[in-house]
C-alpha positions in Angstrom: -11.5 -103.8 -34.2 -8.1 -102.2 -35.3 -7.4 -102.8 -39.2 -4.9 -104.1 -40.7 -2.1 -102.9 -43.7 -0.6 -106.0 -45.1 1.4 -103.5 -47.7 3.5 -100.4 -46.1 7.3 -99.7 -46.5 9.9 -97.9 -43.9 13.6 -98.3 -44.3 16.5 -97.6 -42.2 18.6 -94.3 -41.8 21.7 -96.0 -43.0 20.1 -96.7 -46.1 18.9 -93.0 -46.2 22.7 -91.4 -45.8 23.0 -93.3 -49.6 20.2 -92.9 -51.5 17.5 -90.7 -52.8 14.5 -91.7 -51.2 10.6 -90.6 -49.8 10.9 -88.8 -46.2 7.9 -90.9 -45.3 10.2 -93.9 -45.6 11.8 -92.8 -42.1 9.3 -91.5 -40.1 8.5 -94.0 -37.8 6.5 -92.4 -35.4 5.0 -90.4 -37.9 3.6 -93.4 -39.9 2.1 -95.2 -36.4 0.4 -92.0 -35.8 -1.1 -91.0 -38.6 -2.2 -94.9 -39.1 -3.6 -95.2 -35.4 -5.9 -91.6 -36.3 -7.7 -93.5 -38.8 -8.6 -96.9 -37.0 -5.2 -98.6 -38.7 -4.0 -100.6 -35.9 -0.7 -102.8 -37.8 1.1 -102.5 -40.9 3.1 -105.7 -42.7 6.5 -103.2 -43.7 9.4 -104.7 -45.5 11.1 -102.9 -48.3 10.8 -104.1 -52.5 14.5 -103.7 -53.0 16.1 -104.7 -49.8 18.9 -103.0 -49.2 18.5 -101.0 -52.2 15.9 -97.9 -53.3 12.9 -97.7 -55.2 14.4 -94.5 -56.8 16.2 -94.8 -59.9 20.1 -94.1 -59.1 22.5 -94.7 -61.7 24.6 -97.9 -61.7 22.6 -99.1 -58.9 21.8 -102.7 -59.6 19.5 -103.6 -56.3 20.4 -107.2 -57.5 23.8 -107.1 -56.6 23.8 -105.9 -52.9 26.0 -107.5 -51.1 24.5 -110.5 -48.0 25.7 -108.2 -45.5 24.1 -105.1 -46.4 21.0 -106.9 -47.1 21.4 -108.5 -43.0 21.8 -105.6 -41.4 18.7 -104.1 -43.3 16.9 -106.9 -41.9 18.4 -106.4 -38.8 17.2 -103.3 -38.2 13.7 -103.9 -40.0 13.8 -106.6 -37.0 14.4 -103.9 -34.0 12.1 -101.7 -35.2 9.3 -104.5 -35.0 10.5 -105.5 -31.5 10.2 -101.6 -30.7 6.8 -101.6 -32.2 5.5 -105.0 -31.5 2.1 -103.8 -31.4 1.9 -102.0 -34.6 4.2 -103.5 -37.0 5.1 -106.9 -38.4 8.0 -107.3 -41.5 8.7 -108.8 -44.6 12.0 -110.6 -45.6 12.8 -109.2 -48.9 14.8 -111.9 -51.3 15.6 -112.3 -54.9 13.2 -114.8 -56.0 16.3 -116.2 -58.7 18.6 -116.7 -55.5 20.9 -119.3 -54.4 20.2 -121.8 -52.1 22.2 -120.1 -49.3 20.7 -116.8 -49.5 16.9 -118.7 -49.9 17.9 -120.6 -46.8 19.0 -116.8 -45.2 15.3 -115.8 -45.9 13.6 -119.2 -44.6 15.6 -118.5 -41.2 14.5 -115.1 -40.9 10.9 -116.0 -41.1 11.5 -118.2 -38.1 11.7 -114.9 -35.7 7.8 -113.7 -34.9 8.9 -110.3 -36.0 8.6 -111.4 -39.1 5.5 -112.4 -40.9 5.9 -113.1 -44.4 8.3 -112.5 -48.1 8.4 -110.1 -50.4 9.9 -110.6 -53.8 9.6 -108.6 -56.9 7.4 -109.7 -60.4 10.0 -109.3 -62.3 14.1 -109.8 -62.1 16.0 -107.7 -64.3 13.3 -108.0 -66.8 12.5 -112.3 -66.3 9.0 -112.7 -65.0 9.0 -115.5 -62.2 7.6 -118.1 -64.4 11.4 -118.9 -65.0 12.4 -122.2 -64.1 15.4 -120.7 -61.8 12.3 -119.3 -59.6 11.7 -123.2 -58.7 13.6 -123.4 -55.5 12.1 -119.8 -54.3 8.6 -121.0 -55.0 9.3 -124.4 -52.7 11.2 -122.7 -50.2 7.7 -120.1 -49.4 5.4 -123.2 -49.9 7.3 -125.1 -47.1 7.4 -122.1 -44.6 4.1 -121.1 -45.2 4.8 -117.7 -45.7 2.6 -115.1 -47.4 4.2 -113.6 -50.1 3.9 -110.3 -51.0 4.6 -109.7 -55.3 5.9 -106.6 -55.4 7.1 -104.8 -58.7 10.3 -104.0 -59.1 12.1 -100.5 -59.2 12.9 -101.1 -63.2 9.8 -102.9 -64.5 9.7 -104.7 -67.5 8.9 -101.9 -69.8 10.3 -99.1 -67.9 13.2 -97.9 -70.2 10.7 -97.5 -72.6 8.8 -94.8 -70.7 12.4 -92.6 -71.2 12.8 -91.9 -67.6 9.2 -90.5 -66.8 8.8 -91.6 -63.9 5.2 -90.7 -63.0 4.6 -93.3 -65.8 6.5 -96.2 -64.2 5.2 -95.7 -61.0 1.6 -95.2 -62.0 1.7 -97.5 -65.0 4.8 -99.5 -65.5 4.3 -101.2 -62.3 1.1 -102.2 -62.2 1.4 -103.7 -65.5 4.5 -105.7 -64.1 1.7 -107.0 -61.3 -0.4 -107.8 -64.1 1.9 -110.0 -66.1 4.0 -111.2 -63.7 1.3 -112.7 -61.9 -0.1 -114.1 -65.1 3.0 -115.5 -66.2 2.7 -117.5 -62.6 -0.3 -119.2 -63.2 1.0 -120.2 -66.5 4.0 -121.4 -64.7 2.1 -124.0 -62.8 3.4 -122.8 -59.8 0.3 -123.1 -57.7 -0.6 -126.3 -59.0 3.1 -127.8 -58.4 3.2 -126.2 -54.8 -0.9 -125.6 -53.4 0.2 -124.3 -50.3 1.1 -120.7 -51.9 -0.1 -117.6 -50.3 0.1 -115.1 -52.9 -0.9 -111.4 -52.6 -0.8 -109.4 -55.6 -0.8 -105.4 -55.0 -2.9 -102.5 -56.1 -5.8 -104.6 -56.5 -4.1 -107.2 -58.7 -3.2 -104.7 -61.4 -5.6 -105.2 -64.5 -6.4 -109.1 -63.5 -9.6 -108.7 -62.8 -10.3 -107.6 -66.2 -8.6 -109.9 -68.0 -10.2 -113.6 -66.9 -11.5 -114.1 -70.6 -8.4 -113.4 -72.2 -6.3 -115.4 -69.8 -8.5 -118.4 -70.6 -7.8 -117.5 -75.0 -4.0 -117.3 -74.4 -4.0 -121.0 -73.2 -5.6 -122.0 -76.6 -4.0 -123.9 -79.0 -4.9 -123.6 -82.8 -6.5 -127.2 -84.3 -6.5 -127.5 -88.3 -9.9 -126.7 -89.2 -11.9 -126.2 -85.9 -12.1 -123.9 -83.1 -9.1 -123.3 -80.7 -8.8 -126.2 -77.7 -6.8 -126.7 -75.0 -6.8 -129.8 -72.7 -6.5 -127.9 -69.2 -9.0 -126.4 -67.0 -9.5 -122.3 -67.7 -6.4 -120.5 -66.1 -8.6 -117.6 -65.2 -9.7 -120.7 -61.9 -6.6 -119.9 -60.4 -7.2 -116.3 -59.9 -9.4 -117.6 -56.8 -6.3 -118.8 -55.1 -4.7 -115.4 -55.2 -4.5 -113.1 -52.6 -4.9 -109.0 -53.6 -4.7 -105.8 -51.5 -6.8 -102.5 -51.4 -4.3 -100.2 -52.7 -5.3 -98.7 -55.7 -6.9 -95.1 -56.2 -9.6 -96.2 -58.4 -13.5 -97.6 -57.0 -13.6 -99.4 -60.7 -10.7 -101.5 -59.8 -11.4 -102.3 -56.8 -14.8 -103.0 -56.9 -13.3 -105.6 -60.2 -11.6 -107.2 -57.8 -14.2 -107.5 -55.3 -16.5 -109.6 -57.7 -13.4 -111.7 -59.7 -11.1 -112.6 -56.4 -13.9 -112.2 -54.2 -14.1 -110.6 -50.2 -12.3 -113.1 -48.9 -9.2 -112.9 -50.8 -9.2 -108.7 -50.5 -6.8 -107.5 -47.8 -6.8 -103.7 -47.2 -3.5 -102.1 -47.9 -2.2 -98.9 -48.5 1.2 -98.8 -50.6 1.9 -96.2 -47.3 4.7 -94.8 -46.8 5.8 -94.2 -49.5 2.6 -93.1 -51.0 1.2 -90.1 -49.0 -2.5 -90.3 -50.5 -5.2 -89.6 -47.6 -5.5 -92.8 -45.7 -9.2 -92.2 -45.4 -9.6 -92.4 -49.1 -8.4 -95.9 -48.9 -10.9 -96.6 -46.3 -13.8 -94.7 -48.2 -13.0 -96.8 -51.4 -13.6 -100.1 -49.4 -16.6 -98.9 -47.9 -18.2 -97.9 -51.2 -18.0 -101.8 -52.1 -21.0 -102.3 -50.8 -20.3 -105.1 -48.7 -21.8 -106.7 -45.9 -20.3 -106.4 -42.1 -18.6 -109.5 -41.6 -17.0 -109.2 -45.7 -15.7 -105.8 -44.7 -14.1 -107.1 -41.3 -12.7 -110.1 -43.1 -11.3 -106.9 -45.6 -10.0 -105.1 -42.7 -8.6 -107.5 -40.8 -10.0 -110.7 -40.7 -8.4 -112.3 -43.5 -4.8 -110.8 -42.7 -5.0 -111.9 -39.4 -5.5 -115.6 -40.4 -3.2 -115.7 -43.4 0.0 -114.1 -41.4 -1.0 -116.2 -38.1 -1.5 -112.9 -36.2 -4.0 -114.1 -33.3 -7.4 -112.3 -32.2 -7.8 -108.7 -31.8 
């Protein structure tokens, strides 16, 4: 049975005459190829900033692009999925703070089989998606159904501290925007107010797998002369409703998640392209989980193929 990527990225030669970006990005065939030599059958590919790059460019505010630009990305994210039908499916990339009109943009999109789910960053200029102007995103993927991919964002909360290293916001930066924008979710109530989320958090879920406990202490509240009580059920109950992919380097991580989100709610994934990593090492680090046949097929493609509707093998 062919596995499944739920977390790749390609973008489109226009996008490549105006910005700094990987090679990988473009190499269509390339990607299918070197996918297809290790068992890797489809790949869910959108792009995190739309129209926009990953790369820092100066004065480049991804937020701003303008609806067409953003279209005609989409447009051709759409050809190349008709080209490909057998090996790719896309993402609709949308500001989660967006107007109605461009939420409604995104909703119609999702309509076409080409595409298959959303992707939306954790964090918005530095807002975490527990912001109440994240409402009518939140209700628009809740009554499409679609999966949504939480990607972080090219300047993650924190980022301008690491003074333009950016080894250290890729590698550290990011996955701490995962971490907390997630967090600040299911302090948002936003799976309780709409149950029919799909959420998929990245690189394992960042560090949530460690921090259950502490999740569980932050919605304390101080009482005069007793113990800290809060009124709710533990937080940390709503990391079994989350989603999280494969694509981290480290076994310790992953095999975290395995045991806090469980095999069920793992979905292999490989941040590639961009990331040029061995795709076998991806592969290697699920099979060292330790899991039994039918948790590693619902890892490599069982559980993708239910949540983004894609039909037997």
């Amino acid at each position: 049975m062919m596995i499944i990527d739920v977390h790749g990225h390609v973008t489109s030669p226009e996008l490549f005459k105006r910005f700094p970006m990987p090679p990988s990005l473009a190499d269509i065939d390339g990607v299918i190829e070197q996918k297809l030599a290790v068992g890797i059958g489809m790949t869910i590919v959108g792009s995190p900033v739309g129209a926009g790059t990953m790369v820092p460019v100066a004065g480049l505010d991804n937020y701003a692009q303008p609806a067409d630009q953003l279209a005609s990305f989409h447009e051709w994210l759409g050809e190349t999925v008709r080209s490909h039908p057998d090996n790719f499916r896309g993402y609709v990339y949308v500001n989660p703070f967006s107007d109605d009109e461009s939420l409604a943009a995104a909703a119609k999109l999702l309509a076409q089989p080409e595409f298959a789910g959303l992707i939306v960053n954790t964090s918005v200029r530095g807002e975490y998606l527990s912001s109440p102007r994240a409402e009518s995103f939140f209700a628009m993927a809740h009554e499409t159904g679609a999966p949504v991919l939480l990607h972080p964002p090219a300047e993650p909360v924190g980022a301008a501290a690491m003074n333009g290293h950016l080894g250290l916001i890729e590698h550290v930066t990011r996955p701490c925007d995962i971490t907390a924008g997630v967090a600040s979710i299911l302090f948002a109530g936003w799976l309780r107010r709409f149950p029919g989320l799909k959420l998929i958090a990245p690189n394992a879920g960042g560090a949530l797998a460690l921090l259950a406990e502490k999740l569980n202490l932050a919605q304390q509240r101080a009482r005069p002369g007793g113990p800290p009580v809060t009124d709710e059920e533990p937080v940390s109950e709503q990391l079994s409703l989350i989603y999280v992919d494969t694509a981290t380097p480290s076994a310790v991580a992953l095999k975290a998640a395995a045991t806090v989100f469980g095999p069920e709610r793992m979905l292999f994934g490989t941040d590639s392209p961009p990331l040029t990593a061995p795709l076998r090492t991806g592969l290697d680090l699920v099979e060292g989980l330790g899991l039994t046949p039918q948790q590693r097929e619902l890892v490599h493609s069982g559980t993708a193929r239910a949540l983004f509707d894609l039909g037997e093998a």
